[in-house]
C-alpha positions as a Markdown table, in Angstrom:
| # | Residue | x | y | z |
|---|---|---|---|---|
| 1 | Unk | 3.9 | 11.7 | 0.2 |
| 2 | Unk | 2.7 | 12.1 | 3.9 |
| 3 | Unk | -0.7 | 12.2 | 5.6 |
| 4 | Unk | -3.9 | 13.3 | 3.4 |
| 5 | Unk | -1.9 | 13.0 | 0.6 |
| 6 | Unk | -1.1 | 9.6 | 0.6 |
| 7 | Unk | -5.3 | 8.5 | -0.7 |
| 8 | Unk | -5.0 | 5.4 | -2.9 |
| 9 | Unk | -5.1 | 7.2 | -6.1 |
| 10 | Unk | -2.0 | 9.3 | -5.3 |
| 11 | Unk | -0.2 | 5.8 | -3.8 |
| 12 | Unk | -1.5 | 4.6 | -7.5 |
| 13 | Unk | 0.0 | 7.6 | -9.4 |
| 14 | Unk | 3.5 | 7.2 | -7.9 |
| 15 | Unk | 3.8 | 3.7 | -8.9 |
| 16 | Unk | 2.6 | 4.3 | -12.0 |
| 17 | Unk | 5.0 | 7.4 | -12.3 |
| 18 | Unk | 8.1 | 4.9 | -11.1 |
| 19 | Unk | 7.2 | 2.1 | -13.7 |
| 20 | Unk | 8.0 | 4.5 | -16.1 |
| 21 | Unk | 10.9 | 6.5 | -14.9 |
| 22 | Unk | 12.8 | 2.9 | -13.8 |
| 23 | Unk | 15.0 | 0.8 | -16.1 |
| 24 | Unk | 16.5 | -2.5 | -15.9 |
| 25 | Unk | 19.6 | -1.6 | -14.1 |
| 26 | Unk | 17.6 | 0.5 | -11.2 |
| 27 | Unk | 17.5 | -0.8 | -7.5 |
| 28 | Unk | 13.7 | 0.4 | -6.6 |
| 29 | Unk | 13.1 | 0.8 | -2.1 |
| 30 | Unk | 9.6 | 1.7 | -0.9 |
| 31 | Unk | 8.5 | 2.4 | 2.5 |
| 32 | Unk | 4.7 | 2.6 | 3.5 |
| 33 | Unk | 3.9 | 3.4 | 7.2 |
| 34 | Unk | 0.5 | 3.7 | 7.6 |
| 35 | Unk | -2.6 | 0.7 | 8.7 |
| 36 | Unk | -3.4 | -2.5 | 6.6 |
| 37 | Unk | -6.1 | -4.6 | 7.4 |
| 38 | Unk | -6.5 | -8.7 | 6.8 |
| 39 | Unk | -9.8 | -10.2 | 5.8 |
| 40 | Unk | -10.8 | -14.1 | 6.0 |
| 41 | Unk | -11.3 | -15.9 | 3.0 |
| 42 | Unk | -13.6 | -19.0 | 2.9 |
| 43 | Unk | -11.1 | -21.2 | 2.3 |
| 44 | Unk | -9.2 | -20.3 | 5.6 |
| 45 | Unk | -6.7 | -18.1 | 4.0 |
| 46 | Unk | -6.2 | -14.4 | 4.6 |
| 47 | Unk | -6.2 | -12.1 | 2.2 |
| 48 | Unk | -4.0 | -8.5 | 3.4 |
| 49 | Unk | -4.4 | -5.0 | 2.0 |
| 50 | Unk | -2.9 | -1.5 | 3.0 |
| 51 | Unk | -5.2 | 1.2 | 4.1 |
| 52 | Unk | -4.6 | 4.5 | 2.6 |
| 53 | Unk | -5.9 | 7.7 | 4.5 |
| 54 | Unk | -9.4 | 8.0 | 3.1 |
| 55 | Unk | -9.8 | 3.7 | 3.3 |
| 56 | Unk | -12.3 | 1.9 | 5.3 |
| 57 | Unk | -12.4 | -1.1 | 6.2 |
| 58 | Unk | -16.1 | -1.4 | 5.0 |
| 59 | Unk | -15.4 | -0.5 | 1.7 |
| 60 | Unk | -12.0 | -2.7 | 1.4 |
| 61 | Unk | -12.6 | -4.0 | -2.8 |
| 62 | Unk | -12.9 | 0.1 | -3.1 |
| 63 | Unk | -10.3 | 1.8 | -0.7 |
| 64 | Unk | -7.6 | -0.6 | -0.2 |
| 65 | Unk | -4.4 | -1.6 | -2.1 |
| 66 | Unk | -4.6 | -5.7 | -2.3 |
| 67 | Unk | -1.1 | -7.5 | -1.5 |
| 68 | Unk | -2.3 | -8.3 | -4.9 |
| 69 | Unk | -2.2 | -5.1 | -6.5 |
| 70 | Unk | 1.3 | -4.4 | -5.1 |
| 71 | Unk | 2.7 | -7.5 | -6.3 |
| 72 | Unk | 1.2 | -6.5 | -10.1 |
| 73 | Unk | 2.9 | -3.3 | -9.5 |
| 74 | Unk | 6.0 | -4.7 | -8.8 |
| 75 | Unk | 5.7 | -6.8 | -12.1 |
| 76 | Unk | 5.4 | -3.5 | -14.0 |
| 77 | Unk | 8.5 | -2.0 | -12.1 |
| 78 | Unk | 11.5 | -2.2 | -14.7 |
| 79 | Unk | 14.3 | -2.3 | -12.1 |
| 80 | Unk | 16.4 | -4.7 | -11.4 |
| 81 | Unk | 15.5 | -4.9 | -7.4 |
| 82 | Unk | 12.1 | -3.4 | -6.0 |
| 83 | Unk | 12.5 | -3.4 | -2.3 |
| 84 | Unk | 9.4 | -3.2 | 0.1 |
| 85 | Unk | 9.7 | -2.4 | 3.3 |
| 86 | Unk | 7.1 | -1.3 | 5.7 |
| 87 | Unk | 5.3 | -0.6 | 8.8 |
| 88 | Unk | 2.4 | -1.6 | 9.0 |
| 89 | Unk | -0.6 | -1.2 | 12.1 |
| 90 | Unk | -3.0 | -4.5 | 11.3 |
| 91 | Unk | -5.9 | -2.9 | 11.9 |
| 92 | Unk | -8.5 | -5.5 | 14.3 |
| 93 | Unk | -12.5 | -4.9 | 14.4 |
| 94 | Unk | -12.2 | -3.5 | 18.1 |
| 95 | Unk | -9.7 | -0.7 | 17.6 |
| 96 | Unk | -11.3 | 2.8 | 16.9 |
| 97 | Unk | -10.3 | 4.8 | 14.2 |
| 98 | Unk | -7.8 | 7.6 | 15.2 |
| 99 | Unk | -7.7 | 11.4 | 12.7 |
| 100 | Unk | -4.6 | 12.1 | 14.2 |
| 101 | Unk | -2.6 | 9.2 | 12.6 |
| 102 | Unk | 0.1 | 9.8 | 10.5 |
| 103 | Unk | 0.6 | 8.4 | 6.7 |
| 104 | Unk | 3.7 | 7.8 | 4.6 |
| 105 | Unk | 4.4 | 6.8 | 1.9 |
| 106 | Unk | 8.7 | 7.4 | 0.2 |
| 107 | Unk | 9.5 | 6.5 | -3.3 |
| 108 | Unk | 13.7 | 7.1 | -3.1 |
C-alpha cells in the first residue's frame, strides 16, 4: 500500500486481512515508512502512535494507530513470528506538515 492509500482504515483492513490468511507455522515481516508522533502522559510516560496519510496530530484518539493497537494486532496474528520493522519520522510540534511525503506500508 503506498501514499493516499495507506489512511488508517486500509492499514486496519490489511491486518485484519493477514490475521486471517496466517497460520501457526507462518513467519509474518511488516514495514511501515511513514511519520509517528509521541504524546506525554501525566505520569511522565510517552505514549507513541503511527500517523497514517490523512492523520493529524490534533485528532490523535481518531487518526492514529496506538503502539497499542499494533501490539493487539499482533496478538490476533496466527504466525509463528510477526516481524516489525520500520521507519519512522517522530513528528515534533515545530515541523510543518509536508503533501509531498511519501507513505508505505508492505505486508510480504
Amino acid at each position: 500500500m503506498y501514499d493516499k492509500e495507506a489512511t488508517k482504515a486500509n492499514i486496519l483492513k490489511a491486518f485484519d486481512k493477514l490475521r486471517k490468511a496466517t497460520a501457526p507455522n507462518d513467519r509474518v515481516v511488516i514495514f511501515y515508512a511513514g511519520h509517528g508522533v509521541t504524546e506525554s502522559m501525566e505520569d511522565g510516560r510517552e505514549k507513541g502512535s503511527i500517523l497514517p496519510v490523512e492523520g493529524s496530530e490534533s485528532e490523535i484518539l481518531t487518526s492514529s494507530i496506538s503502539t497499542d493497537q499494533l501490539n493487539k494486532m499482533n496478538n490476533l496474528i496466527r504466525a509463528k513470528h510477526v516481524f516489525f520493522n520500520g521507519r519512522l519520522v517522530w513528528r515534533l510540534n515545530f515541523f510543518k506538515s509536508n503533501s509531498n511525503l511519501s507513505w508505505r506500508l508492505t505486508i510480504i
